[in-house]
C-alpha positions in Angstrom: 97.5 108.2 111.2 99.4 105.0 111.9 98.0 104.4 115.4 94.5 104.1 114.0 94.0 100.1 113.1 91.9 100.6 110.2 94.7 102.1 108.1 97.4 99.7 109.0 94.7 96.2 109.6 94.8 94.1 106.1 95.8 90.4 105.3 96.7 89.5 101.6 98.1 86.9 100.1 101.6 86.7 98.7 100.6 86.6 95.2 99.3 88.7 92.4 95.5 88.5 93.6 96.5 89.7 96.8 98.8 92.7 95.4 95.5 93.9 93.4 93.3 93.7 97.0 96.4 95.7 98.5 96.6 98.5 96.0 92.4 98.4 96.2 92.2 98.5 100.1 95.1 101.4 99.8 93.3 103.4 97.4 90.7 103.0 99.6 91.7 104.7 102.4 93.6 107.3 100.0 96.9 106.0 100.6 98.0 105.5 97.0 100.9 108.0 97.9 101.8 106.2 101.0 105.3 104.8 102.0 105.3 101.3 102.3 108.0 99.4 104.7 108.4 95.7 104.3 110.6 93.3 106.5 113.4 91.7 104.4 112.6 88.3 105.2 114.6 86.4 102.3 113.1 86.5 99.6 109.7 86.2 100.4 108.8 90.3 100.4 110.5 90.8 97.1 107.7 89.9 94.3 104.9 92.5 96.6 108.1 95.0 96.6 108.6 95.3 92.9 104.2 95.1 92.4 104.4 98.1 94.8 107.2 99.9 93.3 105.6 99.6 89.7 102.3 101.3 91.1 104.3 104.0 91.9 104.5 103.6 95.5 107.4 104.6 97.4 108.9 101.3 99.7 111.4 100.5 101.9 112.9 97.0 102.6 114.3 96.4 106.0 116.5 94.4 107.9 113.8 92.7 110.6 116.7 92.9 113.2 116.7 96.3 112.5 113.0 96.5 113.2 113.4 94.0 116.3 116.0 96.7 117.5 113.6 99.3 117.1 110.7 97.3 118.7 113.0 96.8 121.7 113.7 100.0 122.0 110.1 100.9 121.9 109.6 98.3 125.0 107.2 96.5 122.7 107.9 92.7 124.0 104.2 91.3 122.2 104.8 89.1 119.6 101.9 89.2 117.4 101.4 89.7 113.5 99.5 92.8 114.5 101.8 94.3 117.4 104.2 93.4 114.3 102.2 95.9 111.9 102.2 98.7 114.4 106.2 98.5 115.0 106.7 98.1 111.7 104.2 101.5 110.7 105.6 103.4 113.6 109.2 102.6 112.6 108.9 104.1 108.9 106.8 106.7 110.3 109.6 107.9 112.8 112.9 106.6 111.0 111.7 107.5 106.9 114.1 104.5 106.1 116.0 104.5 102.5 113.8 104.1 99.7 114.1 100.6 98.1 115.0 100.8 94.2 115.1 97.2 92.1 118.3 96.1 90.3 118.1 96.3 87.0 116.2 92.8 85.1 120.1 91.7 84.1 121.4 92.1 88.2 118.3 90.2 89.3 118.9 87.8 86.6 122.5 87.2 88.3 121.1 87.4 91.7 118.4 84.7 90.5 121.0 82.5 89.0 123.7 83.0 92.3 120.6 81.9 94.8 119.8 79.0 92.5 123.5 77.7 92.2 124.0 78.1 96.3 120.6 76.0 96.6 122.2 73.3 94.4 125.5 73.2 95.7 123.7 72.8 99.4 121.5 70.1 98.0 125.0 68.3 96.3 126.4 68.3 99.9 123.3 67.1 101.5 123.3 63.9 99.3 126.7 63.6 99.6 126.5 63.5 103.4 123.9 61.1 103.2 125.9 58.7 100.4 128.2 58.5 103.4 126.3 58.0 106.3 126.6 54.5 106.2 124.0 53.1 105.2 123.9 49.5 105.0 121.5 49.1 101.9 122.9 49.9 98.9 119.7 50.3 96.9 119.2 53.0 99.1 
């Protein structure tokens, strides 16, 4: 089933609109019992992830080295959003990778809070560096 583009050929946006035209364009092809693989890309997977997981689908987040690895091994040099899709599809077709299950609210809370205090402390240095780069105006 994964070869054939009109199960795996969608764009939606990163946002709770786009979650709702997901879950519609899955139940649509009768998917709703499907098993959705998402690169880890940072962070930016996460919020579709938990929408998914709530509906009851099953999903995997992975490491995109470990799908480049794959891909590689595959001999699949294109790099396109939809040669993307059809490593990706054939990956957790072939490999079943874990199942993703969130932390509980008070861990993401913590995680939320560590990312936030890294961003900050990066940001602190940043200014710091530039407090010192001599510059020659002081009102700068």
């Amino acid at each position: 089933m994964w070869q054939d583009e009109r199960y795996w050929l969608g764009l939606f946006s990163n946002e709770l609109e786009g979650f709702a035209k997901l879950i519609r364009w899955l139940e649509k092809r009768q998917a709703t019992g499907c098993h959705v693989c998402i690169e880890a890309t940072g962070r930016y997977g996460e919020a579709v992830a938990y929408h998914l997981h709530e509906e009851g689908y099953a999903v995997s987040l992975v490491n995109p080295a470990r799908i480049k690895a794959y891909g590689d091994s595959q001999l699949k040099r294109n790099k396109t959003d939809r040669e993307d899709a059809k490593v990706i599809a054939h990956f957790c077709a072939t490999q079943k990778p874990t199942l993703w299950m969130p932390p509980s609210p008070e861990v993401r809370a913590l995680q939320m809070l560590s990312r936030r205090i890294e961003n900050l402390k990066a940001m602190r240095t940043q200014e710091s560096n530039r407090c010192h780069s001599g510059l020659a105006d002081q009102t700068v």
